[in-house]
C-alpha positions as CSV (number, residue, x, y, z in Angstrom):
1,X,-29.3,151.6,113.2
2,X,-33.0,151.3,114.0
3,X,-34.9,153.7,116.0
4,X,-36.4,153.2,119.0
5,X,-38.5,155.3,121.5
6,X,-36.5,156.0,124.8
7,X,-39.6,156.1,126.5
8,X,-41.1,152.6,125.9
9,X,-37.7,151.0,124.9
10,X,-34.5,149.3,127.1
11,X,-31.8,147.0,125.6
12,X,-30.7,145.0,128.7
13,X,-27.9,142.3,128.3
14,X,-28.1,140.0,132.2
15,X,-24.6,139.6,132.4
16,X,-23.8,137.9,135.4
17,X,-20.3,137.6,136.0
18,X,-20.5,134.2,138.6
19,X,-22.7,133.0,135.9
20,X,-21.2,134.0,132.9
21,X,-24.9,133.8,131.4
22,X,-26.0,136.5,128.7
23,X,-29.4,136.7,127.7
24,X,-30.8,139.8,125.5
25,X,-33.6,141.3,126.9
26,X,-35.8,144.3,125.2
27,X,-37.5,146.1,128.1
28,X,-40.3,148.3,126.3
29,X,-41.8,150.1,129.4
30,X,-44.1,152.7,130.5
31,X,-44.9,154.2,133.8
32,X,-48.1,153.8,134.0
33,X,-48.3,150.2,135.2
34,X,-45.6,147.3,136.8
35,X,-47.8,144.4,134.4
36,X,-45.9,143.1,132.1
37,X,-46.0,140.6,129.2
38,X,-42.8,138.7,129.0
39,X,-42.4,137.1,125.3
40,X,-39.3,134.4,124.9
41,X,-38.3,133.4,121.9
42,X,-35.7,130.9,120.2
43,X,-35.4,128.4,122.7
44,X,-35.1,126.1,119.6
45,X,-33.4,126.8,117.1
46,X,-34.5,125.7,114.1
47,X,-38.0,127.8,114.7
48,X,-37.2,130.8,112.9
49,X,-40.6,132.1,112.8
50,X,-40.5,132.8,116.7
51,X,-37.2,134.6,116.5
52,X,-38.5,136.5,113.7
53,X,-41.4,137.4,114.9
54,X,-39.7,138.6,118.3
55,X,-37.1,141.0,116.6
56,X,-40.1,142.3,114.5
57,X,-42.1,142.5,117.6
58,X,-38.6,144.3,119.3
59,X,-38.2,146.9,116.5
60,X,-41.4,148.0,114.9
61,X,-43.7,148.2,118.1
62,X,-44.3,150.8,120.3
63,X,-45.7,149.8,123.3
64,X,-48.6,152.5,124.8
65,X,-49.3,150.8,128.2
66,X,-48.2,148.6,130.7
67,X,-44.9,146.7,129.5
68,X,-43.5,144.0,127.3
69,X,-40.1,142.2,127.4
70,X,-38.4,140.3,125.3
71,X,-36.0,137.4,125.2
72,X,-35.7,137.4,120.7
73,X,-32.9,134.6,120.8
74,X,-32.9,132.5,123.7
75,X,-30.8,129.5,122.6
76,X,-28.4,132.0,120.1
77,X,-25.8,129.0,119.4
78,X,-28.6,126.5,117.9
79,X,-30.2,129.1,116.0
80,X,-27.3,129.9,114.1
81,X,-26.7,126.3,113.5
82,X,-30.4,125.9,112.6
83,X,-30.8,123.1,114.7
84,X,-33.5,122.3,117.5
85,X,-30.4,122.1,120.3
86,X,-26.7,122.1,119.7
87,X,-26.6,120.5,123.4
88,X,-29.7,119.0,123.6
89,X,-33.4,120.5,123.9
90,X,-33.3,123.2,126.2
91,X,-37.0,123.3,126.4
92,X,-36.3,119.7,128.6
93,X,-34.4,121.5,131.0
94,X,-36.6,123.3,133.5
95,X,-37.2,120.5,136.3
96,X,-33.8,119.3,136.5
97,X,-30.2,119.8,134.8
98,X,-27.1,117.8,134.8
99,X,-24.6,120.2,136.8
100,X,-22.2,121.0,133.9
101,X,-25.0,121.1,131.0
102,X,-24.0,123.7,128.8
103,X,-27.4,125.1,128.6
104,X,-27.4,125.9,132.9
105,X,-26.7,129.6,132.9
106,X,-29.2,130.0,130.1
107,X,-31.5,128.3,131.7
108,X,-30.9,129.6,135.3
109,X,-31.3,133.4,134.0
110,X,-34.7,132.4,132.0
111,X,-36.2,131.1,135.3
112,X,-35.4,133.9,137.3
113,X,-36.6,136.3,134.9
114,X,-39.6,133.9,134.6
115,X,-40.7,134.2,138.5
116,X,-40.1,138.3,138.9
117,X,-42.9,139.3,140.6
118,X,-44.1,141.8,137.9
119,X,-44.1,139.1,135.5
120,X,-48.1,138.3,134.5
121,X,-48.4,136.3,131.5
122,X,-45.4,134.8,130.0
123,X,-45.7,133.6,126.0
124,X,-43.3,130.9,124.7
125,X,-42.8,131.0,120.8
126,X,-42.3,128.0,118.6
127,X,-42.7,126.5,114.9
128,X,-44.3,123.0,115.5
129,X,-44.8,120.1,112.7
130,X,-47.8,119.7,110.8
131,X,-51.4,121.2,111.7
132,X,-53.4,119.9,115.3
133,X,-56.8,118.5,114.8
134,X,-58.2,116.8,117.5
135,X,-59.2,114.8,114.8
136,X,-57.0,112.5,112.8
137,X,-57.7,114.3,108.8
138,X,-54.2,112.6,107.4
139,X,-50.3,112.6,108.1
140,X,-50.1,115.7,108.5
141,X,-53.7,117.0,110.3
142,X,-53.9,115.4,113.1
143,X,-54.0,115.3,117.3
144,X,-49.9,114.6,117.1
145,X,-49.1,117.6,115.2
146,X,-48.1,120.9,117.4
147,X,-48.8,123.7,114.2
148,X,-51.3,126.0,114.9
149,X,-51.7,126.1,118.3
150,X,-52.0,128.0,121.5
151,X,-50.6,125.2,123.9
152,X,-51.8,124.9,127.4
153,X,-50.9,122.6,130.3
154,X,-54.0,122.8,132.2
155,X,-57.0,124.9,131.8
156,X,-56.9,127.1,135.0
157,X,-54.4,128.4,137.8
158,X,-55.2,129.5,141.1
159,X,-58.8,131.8,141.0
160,X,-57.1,135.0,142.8
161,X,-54.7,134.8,140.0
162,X,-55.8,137.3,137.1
163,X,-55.1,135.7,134.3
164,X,-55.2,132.5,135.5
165,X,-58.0,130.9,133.0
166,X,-55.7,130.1,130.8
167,X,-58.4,127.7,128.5
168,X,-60.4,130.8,128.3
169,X,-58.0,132.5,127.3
170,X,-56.2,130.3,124.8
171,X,-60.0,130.1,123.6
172,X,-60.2,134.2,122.8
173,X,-56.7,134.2,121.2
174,X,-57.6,131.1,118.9
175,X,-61.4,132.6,117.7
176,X,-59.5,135.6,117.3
177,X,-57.0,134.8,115.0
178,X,-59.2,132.3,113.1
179,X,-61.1,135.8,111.8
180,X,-58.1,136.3,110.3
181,X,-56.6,133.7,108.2
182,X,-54.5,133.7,105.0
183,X,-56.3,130.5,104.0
184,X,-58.7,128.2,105.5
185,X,-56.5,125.4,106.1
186,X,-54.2,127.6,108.5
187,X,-56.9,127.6,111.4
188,X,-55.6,127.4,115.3
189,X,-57.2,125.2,118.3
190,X,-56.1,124.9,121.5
191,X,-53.9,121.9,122.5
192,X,-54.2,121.6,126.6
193,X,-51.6,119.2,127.3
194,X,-52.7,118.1,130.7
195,X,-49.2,118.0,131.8
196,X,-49.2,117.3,135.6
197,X,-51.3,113.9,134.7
198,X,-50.3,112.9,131.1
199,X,-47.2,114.7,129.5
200,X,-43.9,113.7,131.3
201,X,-41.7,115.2,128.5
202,X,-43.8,118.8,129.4
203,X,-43.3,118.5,132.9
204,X,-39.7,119.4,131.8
205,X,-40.4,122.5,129.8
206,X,-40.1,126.1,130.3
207,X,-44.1,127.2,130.3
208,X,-44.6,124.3,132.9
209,X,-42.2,125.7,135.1
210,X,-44.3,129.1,134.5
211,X,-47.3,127.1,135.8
212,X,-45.7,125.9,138.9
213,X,-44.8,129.1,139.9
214,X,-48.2,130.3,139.5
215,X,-47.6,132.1,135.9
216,X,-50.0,132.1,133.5
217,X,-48.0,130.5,130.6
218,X,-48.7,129.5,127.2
219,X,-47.0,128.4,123.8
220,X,-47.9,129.9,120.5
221,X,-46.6,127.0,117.7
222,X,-47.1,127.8,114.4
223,X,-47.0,125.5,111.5
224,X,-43.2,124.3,110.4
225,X,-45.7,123.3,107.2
226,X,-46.4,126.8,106.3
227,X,-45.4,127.9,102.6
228,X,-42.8,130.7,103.9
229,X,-40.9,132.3,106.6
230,X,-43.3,135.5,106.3
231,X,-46.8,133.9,107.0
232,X,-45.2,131.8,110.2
233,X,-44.2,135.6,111.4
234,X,-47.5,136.9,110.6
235,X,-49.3,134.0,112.7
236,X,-46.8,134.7,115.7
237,X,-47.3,138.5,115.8
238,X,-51.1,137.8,115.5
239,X,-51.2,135.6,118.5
240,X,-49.1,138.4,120.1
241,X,-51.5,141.4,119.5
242,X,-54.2,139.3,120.8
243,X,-53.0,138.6,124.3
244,X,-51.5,142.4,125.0
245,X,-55.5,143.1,123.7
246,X,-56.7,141.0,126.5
247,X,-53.6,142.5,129.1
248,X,-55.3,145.9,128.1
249,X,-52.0,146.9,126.8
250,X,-52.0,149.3,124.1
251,X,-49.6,149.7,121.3
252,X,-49.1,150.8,117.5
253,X,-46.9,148.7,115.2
254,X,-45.1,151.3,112.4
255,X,-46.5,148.6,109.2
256,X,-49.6,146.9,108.2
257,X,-50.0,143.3,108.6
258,X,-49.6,141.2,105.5
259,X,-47.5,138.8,104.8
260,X,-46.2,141.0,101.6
261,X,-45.1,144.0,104.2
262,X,-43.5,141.3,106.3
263,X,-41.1,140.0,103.9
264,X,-39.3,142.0,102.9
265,X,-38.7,143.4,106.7
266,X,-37.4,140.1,106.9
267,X,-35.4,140.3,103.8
268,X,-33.7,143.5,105.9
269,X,-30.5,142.0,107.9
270,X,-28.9,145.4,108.7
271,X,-25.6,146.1,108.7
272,X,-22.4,145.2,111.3
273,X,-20.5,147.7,112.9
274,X,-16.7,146.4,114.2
275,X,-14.4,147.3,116.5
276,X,-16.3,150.6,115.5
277,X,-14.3,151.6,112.9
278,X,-15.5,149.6,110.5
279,X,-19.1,149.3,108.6
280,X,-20.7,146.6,106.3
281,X,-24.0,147.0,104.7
282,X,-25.4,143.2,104.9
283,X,-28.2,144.4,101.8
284,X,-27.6,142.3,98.7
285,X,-24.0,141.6,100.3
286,X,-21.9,138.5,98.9
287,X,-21.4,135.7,100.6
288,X,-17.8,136.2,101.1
289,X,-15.8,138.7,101.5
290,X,-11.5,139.2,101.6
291,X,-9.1,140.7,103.3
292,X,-11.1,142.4,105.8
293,X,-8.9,145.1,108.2
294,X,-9.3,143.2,111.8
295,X,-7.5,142.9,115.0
296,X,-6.1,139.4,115.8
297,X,-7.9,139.0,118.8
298,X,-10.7,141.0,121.3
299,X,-12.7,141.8,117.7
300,X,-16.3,143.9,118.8
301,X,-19.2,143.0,116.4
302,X,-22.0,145.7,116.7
303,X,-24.8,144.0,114.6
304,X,-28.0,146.8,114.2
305,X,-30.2,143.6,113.9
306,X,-31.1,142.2,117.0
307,X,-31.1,138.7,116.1
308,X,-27.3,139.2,114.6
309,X,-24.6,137.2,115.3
310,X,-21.0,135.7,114.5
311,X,-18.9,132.5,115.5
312,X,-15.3,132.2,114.3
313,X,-14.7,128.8,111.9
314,X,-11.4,128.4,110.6
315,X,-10.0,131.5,111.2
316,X,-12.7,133.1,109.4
317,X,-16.3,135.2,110.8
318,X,-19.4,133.8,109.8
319,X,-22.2,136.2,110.2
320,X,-25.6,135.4,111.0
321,X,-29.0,137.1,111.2
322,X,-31.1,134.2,113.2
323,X,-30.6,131.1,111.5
324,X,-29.4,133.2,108.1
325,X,-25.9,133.0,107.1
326,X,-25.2,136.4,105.7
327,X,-21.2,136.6,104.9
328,X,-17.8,135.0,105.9
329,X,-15.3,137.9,106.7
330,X,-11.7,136.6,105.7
331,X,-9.5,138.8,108.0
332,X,-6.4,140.6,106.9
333,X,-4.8,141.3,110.6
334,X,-3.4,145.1,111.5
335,X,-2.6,147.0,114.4
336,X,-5.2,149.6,115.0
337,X,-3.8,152.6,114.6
338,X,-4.6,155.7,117.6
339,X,-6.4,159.4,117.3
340,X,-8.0,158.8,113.8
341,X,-9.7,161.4,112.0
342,X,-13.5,160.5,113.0
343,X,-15.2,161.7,110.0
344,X,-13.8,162.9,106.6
345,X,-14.5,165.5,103.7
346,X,-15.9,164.1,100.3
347,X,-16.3,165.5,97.2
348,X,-19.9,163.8,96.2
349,X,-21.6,164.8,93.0
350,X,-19.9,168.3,92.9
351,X,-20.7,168.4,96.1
352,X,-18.6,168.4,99.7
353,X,-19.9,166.5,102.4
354,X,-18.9,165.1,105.8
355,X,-19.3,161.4,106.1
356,X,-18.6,160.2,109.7
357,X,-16.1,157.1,109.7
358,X,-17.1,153.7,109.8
359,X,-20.5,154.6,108.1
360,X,-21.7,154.6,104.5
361,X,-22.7,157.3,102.2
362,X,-24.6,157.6,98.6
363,X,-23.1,158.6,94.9
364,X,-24.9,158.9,92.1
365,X,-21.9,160.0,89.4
366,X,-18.6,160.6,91.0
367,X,-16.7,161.1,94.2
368,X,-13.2,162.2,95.5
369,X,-11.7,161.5,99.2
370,X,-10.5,164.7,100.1
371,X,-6.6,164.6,101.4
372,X,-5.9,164.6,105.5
373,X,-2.9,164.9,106.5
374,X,-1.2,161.9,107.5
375,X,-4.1,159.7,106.3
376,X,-3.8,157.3,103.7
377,X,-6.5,156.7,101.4
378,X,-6.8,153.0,99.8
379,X,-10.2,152.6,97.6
380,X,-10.4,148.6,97.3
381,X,-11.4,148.6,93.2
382,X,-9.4,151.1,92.2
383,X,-5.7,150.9,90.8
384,X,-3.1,153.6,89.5
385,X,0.2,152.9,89.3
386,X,2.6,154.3,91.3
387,X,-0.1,155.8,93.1
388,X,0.1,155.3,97.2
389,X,-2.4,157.1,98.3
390,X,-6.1,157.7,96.3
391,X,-7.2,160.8,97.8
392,X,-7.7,164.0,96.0
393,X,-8.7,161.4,93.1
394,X,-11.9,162.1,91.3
395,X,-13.7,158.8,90.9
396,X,-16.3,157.2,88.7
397,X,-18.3,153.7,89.0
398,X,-16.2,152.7,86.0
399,X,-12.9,153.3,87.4
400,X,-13.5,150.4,89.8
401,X,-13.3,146.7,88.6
402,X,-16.2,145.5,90.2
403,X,-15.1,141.9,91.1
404,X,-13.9,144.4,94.5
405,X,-17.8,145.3,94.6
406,X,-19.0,143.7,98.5
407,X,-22.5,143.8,97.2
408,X,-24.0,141.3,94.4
409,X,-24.9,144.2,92.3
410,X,-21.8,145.8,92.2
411,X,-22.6,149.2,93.4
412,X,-20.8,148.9,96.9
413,X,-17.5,149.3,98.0
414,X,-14.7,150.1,100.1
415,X,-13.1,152.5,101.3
416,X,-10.1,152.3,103.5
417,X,-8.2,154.8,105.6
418,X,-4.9,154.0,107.2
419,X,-2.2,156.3,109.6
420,X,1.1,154.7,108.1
421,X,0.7,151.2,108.1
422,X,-1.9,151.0,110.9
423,X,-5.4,150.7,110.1
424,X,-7.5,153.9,111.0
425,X,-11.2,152.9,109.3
426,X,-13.2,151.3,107.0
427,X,-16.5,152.7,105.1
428,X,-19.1,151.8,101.9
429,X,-19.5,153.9,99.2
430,X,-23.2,153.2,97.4
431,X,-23.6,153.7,93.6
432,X,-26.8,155.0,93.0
């Protein structure tokens, strides 16, 4: 599991029960101020770089000063179907709803975050086609386009309102990150919309909504044209560390900013934790996986990435990181068995250890599963005959036919531990 500072870091899930709406919420806070920069992201779907970018922004900043918050997965059932909106697009939804939409409890908890009085600037993150120009330069450089931008609707709120100049600002953040691009062709301008007097499809959106409610709001749209995943983060978490610069808030991220560093944090999905007593790596992991120990129903996924997630197709889990399918879990069902050993003694390279259960742990030549009473040791891989339980069994990488591996490589797999025929826990052994 990843890290985080208690002082500047607090996971919040809004669950209101007469609403039944969840939204994620990353609260990274200090004392010394009530302003606060709320960042949303994945309000569409199939705009991984703003989901991306969030988590990243979640996990490997530390916030100094003041406070940022953070929505990393807004819409989470289109993003793991990689669309714009499973039921349609949510970012139309902020003047008026149909009363059954299945997008109004969303919705309804965005907007009241939204209008919080300690709310100051709110940023909206998308990928957008093609590259603005106010200039037509082809198909796809042109004044239609939405990549590259820092979208306003108007160019100022109300004077007493701090950061209410938003062209000027819009203006700092684009000159700013225009010292800093991976090529040329990548630059950023500002796109005001003018939506009280020209854009009726805006007047429906979320950062509008902002703007009527005296918010200073803007959109940050990078290119859907850009070569990779990685340089769409980089632009997004640019554009972020230029407006907590002008908020005067102060942080430190825990990588420097290329697009190299970047991806292979993105290549890093975590692992998934469930009904916590059972763990699975998600590095190098196939992209199915047998006979996993579950419950038939009520099944808790624990996911160490933020932006992880799981829907249930065919009597099968598919896992998701954003809009990345990771692994289908077919489930073998048992009843969960009670007062399990929770940790157990392993021989590992000569050497005992104590590995906790549901976790993983490292071998470079050999291991053996130390016997516990009344615990049944099954290693998936390995086979003796007429052999029920494989503890006290000193073990090798070769002893296991690796078509059991979970991992591409072949290096990882399982262990399982059961009290009769109940399931106790499941845990990864790691070849070195």
């Amino acid at each position: 599991m990843p890290f985080f500072p208690l002082k500047t870091l607090l996971i919040i899930t809004i669950l209101l029960s007469a609403l039944q709406a969840k939204i994620q919420l990353i609260k990274k806070e200090n004392n010394d101020s009530n302003s606060t920069l709320l960042v949303i992201a994945g309000i569409h779907g199939n705009e991984p770089g703003s989901y991306f970018a969030a988590s990243i922004l979640a996990k490997h900043y530390t916030i100094l000063s003041k406070n940022v918050w953070i929505v990393p997965n807004l819409n989470e059932a289109s993003i793991m179907a990689n669309r714009r909106g499973i039921h349609g697009d949510m970012n139309r939804k902020f003047a008026a709803m149909r009363r059954y939409d299945k997008d109004r409890k969303i919705v309804t908890q965005i907007k009241k975050l939204i209008t919080l009085p300690n709310i100051d600037v709110v940023l909206n993150l998308h990928d957008g086609h093609g590259f603005y120009r106010k200039k037509s330069e082809g198909r796809i450089y042109n004044p239609a386009a939405w990549g590259q931008t820092c979208v306003i609707d108007q160019c100022s709120l109300k004077e007493e309102q701090e950061f209410g100049n938003l062209n000027n600002i819009a203006t700092t953040v684009k000159n700013n990150i225009n010292r800093q691009l991976l090529q040329k062709h990548h630059s950023f301008n500002v796109k005001n919309t003018k939506t009280k007097y020209f854009d009726k499809a805006m007047q429906l959106s979320l950062t509008y909504y902002a703007i009527r409610h005296n918010k200073p709001a803007f959109a940050i749209e990078t290119s859907k044209n850009l070569s990779s995943l990685s340089e769409k983060v980089f632009y997004q978490l640019l554009a972020i560390e230029e407006f907590m610069k002008i908020m005067h808030i102060d942080f430190i991220r825990d990588f420097s900013m290329n697009p190299q560093n970047l991806e292979k944090m993105l290549k890093d999905y975590g692992s998934v934790q469930i009904n916590d007593n059972l763990f699975i790596n998600f590095h190098d992991i196939k992209k199915y996986l047998s006979y996993i120990p579950l419950k038939s129903t009520g099944n808790n996924f624990k996911f160490s990435h933020l932006l992880g997630n799981f829907k249930k197709v065919h009597g099968r889990y598919v896992l998701y990181v954003g809009n990345k399918k990771i692994t289908t879990l077919k489930p073998q069902y048992f009843k969960m068995a009670k007062n399990c050993p929770d940790s157990f003694d392993v021989m590992v390279d000569k050497h005992k250890i104590s590995v906790p259960k549901a976790s993983s742990f490292d071998v470079k030549t050999d291991f053996k599963i130390l016997r516990q009473k009344g615990i049944r040791v099954n290693i998936i891989g390995y086979h003796a005959r007429n052999v029920k339980n494989e503890s006290n069994i000193n073990i090798k990488r070769k002893d296991l036919n690796s078509r059991f591996s979970i991992d591409k490589g072949k290096k990882a797999y399982r262990i399982e531990f059961y009290k009769k025929d109940k399931f106790c826990s499941l845990s990864i052994i790691n070849f070195k």
